[in-house]
C-alpha positions, -999 to +999 in steps of 0.1 A: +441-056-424+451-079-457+478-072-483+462-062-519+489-068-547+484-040-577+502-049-611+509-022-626+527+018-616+500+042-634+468+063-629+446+037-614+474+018-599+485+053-579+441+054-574+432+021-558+467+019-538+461+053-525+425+043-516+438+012-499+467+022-480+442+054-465+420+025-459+448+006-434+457-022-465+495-031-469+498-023-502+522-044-527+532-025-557+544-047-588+560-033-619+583-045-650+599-015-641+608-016-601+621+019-600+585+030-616+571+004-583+590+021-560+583+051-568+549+049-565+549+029-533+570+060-520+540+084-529+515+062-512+536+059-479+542+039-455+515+010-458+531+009-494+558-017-504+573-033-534+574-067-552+589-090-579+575-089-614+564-127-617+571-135-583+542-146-561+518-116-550+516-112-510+479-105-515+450-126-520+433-098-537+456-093-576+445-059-592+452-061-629+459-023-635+478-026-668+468-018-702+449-044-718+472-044-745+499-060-721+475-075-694+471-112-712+508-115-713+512-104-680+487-132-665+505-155-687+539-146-672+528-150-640+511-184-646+509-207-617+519-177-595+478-166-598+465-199-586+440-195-559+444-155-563+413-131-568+420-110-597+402-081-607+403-072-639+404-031-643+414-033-680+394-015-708+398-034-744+395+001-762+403-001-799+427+030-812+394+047-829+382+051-790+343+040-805+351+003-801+364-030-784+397-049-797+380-080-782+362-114-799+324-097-809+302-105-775+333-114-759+349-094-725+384-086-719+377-105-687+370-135-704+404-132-727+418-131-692+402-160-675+414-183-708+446-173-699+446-177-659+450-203-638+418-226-632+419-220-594+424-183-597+390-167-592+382-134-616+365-103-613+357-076-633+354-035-607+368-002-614+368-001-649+338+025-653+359+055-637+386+074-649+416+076-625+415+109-607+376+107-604+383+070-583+410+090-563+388+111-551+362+080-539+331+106-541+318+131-560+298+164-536+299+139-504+279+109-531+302+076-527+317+066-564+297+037-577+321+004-587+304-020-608+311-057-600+309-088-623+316-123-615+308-158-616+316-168-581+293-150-553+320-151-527+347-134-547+323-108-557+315-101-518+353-098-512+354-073-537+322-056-524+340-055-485+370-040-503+349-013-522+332-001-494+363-001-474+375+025-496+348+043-490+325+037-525+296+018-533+295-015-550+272-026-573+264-059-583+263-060-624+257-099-624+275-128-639+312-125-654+287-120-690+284-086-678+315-076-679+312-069-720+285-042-708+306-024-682+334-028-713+314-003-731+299+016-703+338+029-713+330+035-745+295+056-733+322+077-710+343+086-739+317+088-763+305+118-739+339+131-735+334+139-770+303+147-779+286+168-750+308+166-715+338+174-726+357+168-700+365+137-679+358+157-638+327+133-642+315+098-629+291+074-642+266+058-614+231+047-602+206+074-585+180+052-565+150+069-565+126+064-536 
């Protein structure tokens, strides 16, 4: 089984790693702050390790699972390090007012991110519809979590798919890398409920396939 590199020591970091390492990945943990990295590599276990901020991931598959407030300077520190990485974008541009996107208008957080990538590095948008302790759980009453996948490149998104599945959710195919400004605000529908009639974040957003 591959290595997947997470940046980034948080609630969905601490999700997907969990997921993976279950799942038989190696999985390298990369933090600014390494005692934040190794701490959380220690609560995954032992297919859990620790790299260099900036340093070249050991995985083909780069999970972005930083704010988005710090994830363009992040791909921009890393720079040549990306080239001929998949990176999957997990970020939600989220204005402070929660009701709105920080990005360009009709513009993705992805797209910010591929301006600033490396033109060999192929990028992906998956995971961003779920809150974190929902994805830990990878399925809701025995129902696999649905991950929505956008891209431009067909293979990357079928790497991302195999990955999905191997942790035990479903993936669905959103489209093109355009999409990824709708699953931006499938954030904003989440919170928008949050507030207004769930209440509470124990729910997940998915697709019921009738018949």
């Amino acid at each position: 089984m591959s290595t997947i590199s997470i940046i980034g020591s948080g609630g969905m970091a601490a999700a997907i790693g969990g997921l993976a390492a279950g799942a038989g990945y190696t999985v390298e943990i990369v933090s600014r702050d390494a005692s934040k990295a190794q701490a959380l590599a220690d609560e995954i276990g032992s297919n859990a390790t620790t790299g260099i901020f900036g340093a070249l991931p050991a995985g083909d598959i780069v999970i972005l699972a930083v704010p988005y407030s710090a994830v363009l300077d992040v791909v921009k520190q890393y720079g040549e390090q990306l080239a001929g990485k998949l990176i999957v974008d997990i970020t939600n541009p989220v204005g402070p007012d929660l009701k709105s996107l920080v990005t360009p208008e009709g513009n993705s957080g992805t797209r910010e991110i591929v301006k600033v990538a490396p033109a060999t590095a192929q990028v992906v948008k998956a995971f961003n519809s779920q809150f974190s302790h929902v994805l830990a759980a990878s399925a809701v009453k025995q129902h696999p979590l649905d991950v929505f996948i956008a891209g431009d490149d067909a293979q990357a998104k079928a790497r991302i798919a195999a990955f999905v599945e191997r942790l035990g959710m479903r993936p669905m195919d959103a489209g093109a890398l355009d999409m990824a400004c709708a699953l931006e605000h499938v954030c904003l529908l989440s919170l928008g409920l949050v507030t207004h009639s769930v209440m509470h974040t124990r729910f997940s957003i998915g697709v019921s396939l009738l018949g």
